[in-house]
C-alpha positions as CSV (number, residue, x, y, z in Angstrom):
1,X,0.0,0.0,0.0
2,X,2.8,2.6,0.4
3,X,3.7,1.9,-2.7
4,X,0.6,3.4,-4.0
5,X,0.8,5.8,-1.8
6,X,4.3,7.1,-3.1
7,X,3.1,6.6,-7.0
8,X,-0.3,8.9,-6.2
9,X,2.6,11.4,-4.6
10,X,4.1,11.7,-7.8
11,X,1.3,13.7,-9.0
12,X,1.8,16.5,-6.0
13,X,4.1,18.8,-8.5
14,X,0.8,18.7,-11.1
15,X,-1.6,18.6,-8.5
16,X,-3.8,21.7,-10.5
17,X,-3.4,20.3,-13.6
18,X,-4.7,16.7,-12.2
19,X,-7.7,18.6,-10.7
20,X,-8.7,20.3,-13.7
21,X,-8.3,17.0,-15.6
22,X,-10.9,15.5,-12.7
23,X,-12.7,17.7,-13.5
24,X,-13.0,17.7,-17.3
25,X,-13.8,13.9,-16.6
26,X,-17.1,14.8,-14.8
27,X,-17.8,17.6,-17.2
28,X,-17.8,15.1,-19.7
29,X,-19.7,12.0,-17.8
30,X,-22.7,15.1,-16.3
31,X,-23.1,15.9,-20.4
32,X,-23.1,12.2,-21.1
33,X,-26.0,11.7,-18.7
34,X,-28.4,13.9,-20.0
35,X,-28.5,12.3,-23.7
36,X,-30.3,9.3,-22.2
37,X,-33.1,12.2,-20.8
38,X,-33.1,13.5,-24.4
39,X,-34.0,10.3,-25.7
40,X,-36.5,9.4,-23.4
41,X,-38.3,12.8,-23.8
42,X,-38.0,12.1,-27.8
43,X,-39.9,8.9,-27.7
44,X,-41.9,9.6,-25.1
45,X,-43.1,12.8,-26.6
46,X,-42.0,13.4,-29.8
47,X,-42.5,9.3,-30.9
48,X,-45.8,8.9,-29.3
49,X,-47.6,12.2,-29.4
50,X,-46.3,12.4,-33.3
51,X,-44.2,16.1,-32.4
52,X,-41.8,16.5,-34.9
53,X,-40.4,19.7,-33.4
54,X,-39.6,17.9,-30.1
55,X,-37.7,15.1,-32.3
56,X,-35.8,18.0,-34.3
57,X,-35.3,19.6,-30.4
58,X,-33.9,16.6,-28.9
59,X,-32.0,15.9,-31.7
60,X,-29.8,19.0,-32.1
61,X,-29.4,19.0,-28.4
62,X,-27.7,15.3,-28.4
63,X,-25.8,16.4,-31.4
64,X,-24.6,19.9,-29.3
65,X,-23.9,18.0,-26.5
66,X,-22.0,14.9,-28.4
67,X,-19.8,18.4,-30.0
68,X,-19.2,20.0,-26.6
69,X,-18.1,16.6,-24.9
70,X,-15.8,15.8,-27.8
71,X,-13.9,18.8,-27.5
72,X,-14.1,18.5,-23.7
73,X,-12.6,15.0,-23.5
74,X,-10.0,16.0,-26.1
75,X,-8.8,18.4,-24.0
76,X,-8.9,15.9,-21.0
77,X,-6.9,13.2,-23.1
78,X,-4.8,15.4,-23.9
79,X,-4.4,17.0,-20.6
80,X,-3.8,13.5,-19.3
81,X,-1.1,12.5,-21.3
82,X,0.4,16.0,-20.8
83,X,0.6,14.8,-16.8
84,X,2.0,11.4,-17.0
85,X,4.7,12.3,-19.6
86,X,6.0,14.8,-17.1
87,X,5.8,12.8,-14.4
88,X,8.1,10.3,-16.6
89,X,10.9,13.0,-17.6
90,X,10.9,13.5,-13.6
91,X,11.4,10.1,-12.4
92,X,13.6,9.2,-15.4
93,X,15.6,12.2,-14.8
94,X,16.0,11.2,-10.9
95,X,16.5,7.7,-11.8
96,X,19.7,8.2,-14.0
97,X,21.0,11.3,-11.7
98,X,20.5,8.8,-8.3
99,X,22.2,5.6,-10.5
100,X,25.1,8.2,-11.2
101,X,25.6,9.5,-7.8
102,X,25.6,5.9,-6.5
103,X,29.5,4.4,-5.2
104,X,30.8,1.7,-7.2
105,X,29.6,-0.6,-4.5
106,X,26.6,-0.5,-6.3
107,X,27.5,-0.9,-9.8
108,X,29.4,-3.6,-8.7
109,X,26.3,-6.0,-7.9
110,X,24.0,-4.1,-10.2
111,X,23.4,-5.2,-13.9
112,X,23.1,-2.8,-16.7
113,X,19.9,-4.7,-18.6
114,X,18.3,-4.3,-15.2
115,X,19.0,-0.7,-14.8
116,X,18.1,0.3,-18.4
117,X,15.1,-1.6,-17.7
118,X,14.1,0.0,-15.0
119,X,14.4,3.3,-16.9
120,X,12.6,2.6,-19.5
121,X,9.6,-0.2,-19.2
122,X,9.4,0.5,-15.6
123,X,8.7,3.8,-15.9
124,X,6.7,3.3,-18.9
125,X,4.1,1.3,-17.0
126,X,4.5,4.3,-13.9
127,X,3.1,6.6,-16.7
128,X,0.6,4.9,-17.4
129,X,-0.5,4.4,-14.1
130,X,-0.2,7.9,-13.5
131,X,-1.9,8.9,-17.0
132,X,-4.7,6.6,-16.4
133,X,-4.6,4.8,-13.2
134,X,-4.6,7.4,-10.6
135,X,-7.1,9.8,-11.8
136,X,-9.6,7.8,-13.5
137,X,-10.0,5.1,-10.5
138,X,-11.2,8.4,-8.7
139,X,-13.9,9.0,-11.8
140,X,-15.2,5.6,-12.1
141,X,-15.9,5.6,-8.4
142,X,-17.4,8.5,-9.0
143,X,-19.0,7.8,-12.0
144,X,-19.8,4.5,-10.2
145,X,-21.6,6.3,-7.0
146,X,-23.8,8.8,-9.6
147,X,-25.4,6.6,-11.7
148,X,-26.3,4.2,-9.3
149,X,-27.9,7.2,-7.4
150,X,-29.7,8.0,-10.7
151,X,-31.2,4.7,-11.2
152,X,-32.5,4.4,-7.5
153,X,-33.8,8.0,-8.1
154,X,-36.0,6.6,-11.4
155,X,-36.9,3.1,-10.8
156,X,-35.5,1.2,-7.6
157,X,-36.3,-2.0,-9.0
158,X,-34.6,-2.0,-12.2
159,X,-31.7,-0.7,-10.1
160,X,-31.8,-3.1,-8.1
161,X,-31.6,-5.6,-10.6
162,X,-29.2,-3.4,-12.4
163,X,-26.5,-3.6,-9.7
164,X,-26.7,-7.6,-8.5
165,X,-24.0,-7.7,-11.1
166,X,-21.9,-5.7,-9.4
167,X,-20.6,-7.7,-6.6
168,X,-20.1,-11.0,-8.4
169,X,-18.5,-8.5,-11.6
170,X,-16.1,-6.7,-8.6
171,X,-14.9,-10.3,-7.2
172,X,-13.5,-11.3,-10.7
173,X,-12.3,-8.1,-11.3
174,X,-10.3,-8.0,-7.8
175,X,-9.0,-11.8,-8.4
176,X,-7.8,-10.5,-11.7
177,X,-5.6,-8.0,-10.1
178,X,-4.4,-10.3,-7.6
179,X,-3.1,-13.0,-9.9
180,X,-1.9,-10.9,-12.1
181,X,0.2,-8.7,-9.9
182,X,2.8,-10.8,-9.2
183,X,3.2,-12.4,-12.9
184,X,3.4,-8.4,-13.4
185,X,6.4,-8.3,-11.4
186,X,7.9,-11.3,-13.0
187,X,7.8,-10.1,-16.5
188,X,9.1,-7.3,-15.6
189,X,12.2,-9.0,-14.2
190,X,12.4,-11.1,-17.5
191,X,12.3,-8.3,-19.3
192,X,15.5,-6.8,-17.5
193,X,16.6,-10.6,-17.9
194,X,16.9,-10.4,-21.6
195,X,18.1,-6.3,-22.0
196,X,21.2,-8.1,-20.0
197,X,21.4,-11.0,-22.3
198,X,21.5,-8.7,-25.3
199,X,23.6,-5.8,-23.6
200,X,26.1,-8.3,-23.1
201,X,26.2,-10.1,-26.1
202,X,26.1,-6.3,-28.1
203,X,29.2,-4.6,-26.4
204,X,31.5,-7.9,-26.4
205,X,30.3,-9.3,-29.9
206,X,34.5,-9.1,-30.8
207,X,34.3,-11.9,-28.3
208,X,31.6,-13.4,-29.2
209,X,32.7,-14.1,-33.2
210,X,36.4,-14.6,-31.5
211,X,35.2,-17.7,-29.7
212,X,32.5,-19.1,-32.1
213,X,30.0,-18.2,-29.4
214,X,27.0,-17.0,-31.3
215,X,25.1,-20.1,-31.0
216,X,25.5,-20.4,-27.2
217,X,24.6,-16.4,-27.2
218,X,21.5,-17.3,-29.1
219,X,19.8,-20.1,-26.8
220,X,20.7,-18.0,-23.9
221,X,18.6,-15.0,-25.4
222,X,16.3,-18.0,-26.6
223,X,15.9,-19.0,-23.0
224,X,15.0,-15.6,-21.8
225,X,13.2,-14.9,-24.5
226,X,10.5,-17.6,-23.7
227,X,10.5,-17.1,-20.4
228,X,9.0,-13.5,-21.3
229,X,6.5,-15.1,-23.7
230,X,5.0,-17.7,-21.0
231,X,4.5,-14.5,-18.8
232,X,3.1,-13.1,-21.1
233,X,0.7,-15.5,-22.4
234,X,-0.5,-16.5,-18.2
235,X,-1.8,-12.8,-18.1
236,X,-3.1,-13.3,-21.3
237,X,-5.1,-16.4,-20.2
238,X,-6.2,-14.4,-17.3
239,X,-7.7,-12.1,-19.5
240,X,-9.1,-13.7,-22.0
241,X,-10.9,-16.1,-19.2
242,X,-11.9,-12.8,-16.9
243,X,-13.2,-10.7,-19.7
244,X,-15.9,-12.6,-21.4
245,X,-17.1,-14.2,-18.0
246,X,-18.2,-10.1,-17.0
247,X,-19.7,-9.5,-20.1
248,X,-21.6,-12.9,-19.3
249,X,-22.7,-11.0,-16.2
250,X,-23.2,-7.7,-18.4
251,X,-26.0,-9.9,-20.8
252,X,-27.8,-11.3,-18.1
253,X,-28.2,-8.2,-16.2
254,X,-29.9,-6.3,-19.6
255,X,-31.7,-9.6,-20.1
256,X,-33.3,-9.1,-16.5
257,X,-33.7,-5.2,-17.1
258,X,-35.9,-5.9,-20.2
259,X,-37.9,-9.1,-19.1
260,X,-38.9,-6.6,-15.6
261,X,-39.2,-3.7,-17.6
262,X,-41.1,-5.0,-20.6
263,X,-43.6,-6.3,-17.5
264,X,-43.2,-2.9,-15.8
265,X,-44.7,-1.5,-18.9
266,X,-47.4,-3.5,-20.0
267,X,-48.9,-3.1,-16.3
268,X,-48.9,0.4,-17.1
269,X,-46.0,1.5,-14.6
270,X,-43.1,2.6,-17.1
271,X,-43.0,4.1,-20.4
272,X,-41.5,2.8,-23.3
273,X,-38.9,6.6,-23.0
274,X,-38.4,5.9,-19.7
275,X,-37.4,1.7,-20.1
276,X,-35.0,3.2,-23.2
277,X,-33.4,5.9,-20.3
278,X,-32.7,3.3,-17.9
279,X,-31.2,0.9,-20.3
280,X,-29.1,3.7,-21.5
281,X,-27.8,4.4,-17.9
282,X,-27.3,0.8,-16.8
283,X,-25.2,0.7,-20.2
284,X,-23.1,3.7,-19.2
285,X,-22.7,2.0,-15.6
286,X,-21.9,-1.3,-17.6
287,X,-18.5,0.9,-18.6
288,X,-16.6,1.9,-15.8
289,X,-17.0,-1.8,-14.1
290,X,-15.8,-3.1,-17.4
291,X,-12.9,-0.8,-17.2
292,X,-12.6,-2.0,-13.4
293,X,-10.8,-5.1,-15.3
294,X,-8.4,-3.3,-17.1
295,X,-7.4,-0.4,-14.3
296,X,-6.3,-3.4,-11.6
297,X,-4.3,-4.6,-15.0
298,X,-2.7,-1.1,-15.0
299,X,-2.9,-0.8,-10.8
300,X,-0.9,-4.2,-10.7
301,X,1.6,-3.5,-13.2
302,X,2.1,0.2,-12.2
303,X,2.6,-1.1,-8.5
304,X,5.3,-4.0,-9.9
305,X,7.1,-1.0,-11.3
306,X,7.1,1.3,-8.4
307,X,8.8,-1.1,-6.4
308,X,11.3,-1.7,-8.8
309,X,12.0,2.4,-9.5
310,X,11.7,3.3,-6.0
311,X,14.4,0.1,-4.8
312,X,16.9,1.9,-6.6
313,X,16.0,5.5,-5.8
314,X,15.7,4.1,-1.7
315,X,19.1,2.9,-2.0
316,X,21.8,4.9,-0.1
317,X,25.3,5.4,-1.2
318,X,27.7,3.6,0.8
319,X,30.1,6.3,0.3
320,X,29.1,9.6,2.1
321,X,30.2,12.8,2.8
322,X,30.5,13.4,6.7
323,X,28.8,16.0,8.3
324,X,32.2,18.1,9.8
325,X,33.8,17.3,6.7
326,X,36.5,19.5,6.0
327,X,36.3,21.4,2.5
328,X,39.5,20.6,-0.1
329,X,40.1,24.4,-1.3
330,X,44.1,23.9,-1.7
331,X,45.1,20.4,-2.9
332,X,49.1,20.0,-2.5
333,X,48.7,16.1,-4.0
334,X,50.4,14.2,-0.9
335,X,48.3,11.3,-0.5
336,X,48.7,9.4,2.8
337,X,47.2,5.9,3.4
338,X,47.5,4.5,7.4
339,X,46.3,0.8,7.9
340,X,43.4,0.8,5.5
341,X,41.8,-2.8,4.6
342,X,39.0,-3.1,2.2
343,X,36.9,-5.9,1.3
344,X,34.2,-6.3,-1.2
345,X,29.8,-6.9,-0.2
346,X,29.6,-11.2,-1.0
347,X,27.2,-11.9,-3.8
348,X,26.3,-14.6,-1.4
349,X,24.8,-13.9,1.6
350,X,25.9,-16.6,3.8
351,X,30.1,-15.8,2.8
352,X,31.7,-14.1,4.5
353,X,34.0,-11.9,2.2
354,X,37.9,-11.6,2.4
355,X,39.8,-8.8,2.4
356,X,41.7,-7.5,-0.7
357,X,43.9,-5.4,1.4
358,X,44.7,-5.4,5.1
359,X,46.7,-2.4,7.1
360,X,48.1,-0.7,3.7
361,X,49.7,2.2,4.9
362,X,52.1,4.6,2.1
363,X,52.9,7.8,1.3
364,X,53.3,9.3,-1.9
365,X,54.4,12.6,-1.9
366,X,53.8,15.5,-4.2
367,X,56.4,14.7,-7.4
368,X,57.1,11.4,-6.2
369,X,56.4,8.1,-8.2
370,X,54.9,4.9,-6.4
371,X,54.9,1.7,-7.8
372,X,52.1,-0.9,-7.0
373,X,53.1,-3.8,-7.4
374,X,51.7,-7.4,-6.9
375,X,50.0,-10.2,-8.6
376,X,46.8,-11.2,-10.2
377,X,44.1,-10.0,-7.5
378,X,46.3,-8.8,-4.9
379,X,44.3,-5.3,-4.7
380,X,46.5,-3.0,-7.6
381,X,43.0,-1.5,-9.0
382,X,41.1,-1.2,-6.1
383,X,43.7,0.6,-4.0
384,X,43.5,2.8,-7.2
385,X,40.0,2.7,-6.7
386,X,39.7,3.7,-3.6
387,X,42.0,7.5,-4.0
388,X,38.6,9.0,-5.8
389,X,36.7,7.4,-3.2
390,X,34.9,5.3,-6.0
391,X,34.3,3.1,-2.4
């Protein structure tokens, strides 16, 4: 969860231009609820009483009103993509300058494929989060909460039949997210996987044709490769099972609307405008719990990314500047080693790493000339290494 709370933060430098994109969203879902009013009044009245000037009235009003939300969501699309492509340049831009800043300690464990994924599909699926994800879960809830109001407010039962959906529709919806979240998280990872693969086999290709390694290279990037592709086909599956069961729901729910309507009207309770209305708003609350599917797609992958963006923006430096530290206005070049040792973080847990050097103490003077010498491993470079503080 505070995950999603640090993603919705992202959106605090564009917090006015997120409002005014909220609020576009209801302009446009308020214009879109009074073309089913329009229709109703055209059958009702214009259909049945035979008055051709009501037709022509409702009709250029749903035409105005179709013109004015165009523009409207237009601008709100626009608007959208305006925030979440900001919001990208930011965290990419922090991303590279935090991977920069970071000791070598870091880059020493770290792959390149999973860094260059992070800033780029990572981030990716952040924006869209952001884009979509963030401000429209807040308008389908609200679109959500409206017109189930409305349909209470014209004809309780139909609403009630309306909305037995919703439960059942919710629960696959929610399942969805859950099983998909984590295969979310693994893609992404195999993604990283294979930019390391191919990073690899790219900058040392001299190597590569040296050795007659290419078809080695290739069933490694094979191997990745279809990793990715069962990944990507589970979510797939998920999809393609979750997405026709709802509409299932979605059928049965209009049947049931008709079949009690239809009655409703013969018994003299509803008019054939006013069945047409409620149809029209059940449809329109058909849409945001359809979309309800695909946000928790975008929620689970957005979330999968956070963690992987914010793991490397969390991480602290192990070299650091102390707080009394003592400003270097007038270097002389003496450089003065007394008993440092050094040993490198274990890729395993469990060993305990050696040390590369133990109690190395010199003094090189300004003009003088030191020699390191020493064999294969004996801790040359990384005495080299640590002068610029690199460690």
């Amino acid at each position: 969860m505070g995950i999603v709370w640090r993603l919705f933060g992202l959106l605090k430098k564009y917090w006015f231009w997120a409002t005014v994109s909220m609020i576009l969203l209801i302009a446009t879902t308020l214009m879109a609820l009074a073309v089913p009013d329009y229709i109703k009044t055209a059958i009702d009245t214009g259909v049945t009483a035979g008055d051709k000037k009501v037709l022509m009235t409702m009709g250029l009003l749903i035409i105005g009103v179709s013109v004015l939300r165009g523009i409207l969501t237009f601008a709100q699309s626009y608007l959208s993509e305006y925030i979440g492509q900001k919001i990208a340049y930011d965290l990419r831009n922090r991303l590279y300058d935090r991977i920069q800043r970071l000791s070598f300690a870091f880059h020493d464990s770290a792959q390149t494929g999973q860094l260059m994924s992070r800033a780029t599909q990572d981030v990716e699926a952040v924006r869209i989060f952001v884009a979509m994800g963030a401000v429209r879960s807040i308008y389908m809830l609200l679109t959500l909460v409206g017109i189930a109001g409305l349909l209470f407010f014209f004809n309780w039962q139909l609403a009630l039949v309306t909305l037995a959906i919703l439960p059942p529709v919710a629960f696959i919806a929610l399942r969805m997210g859950v099983k998909q979240r984590p295969i979310w998280l693994h893609l992404q990872q195999e993604l990283a996987l294979m930019n390391i693969v191919m990073q690899e086999a790219f900058s040392g290709m001299r190597v590569v044709k040296a050795f007659n390694r290419q078809h080695s290279e290739t069933v490694k990037f094979e191997r990745e490769a279809f990793a990715l592709y069962e990944d990507t086909i589970k979510t797939a599956k998920i999809q393609s099972f979750n997405g026709p069961l709802m509409g299932l729901f979605f059928s049965i729910s209009a049947a049931a609307i008709i079949y009690v309507g239809g009655h409703q009207i013969i018994s003299g309770q509803l008019t054939a405008g006013e069945l047409a209305q409620f149809v029209l708003y059940s449809g329109m609350l058909a849409m945001p719990i359809r979309m309800l599917g695909f946000m928790v797609n975008i929620v689970a992958r957005g979330i999968s990314a956070g963690e992987r963006i914010f793991e490397v923006l969390d991480t602290e430096s192990a070299v650091k500047e102390k707080t009394d530290a003592i400003e270097l206005t007038n270097a002389h070049g003496n450089v003065k080693f007394e008993n440092v040792s050094f040993r490198y973080t274990s890729m395993n847990k469990n060993e305990t790493p050696r040390y590369v050097l133990r109690n190395i103490s010199f003094n090189a003077k300004p003009g003088e000339m030191v020699a390191l010498l020493g064999a294969t491993g004996s801790g040359k470079t990384t005495l080299v290494n640590l002068v610029p503080r690199f460690y």
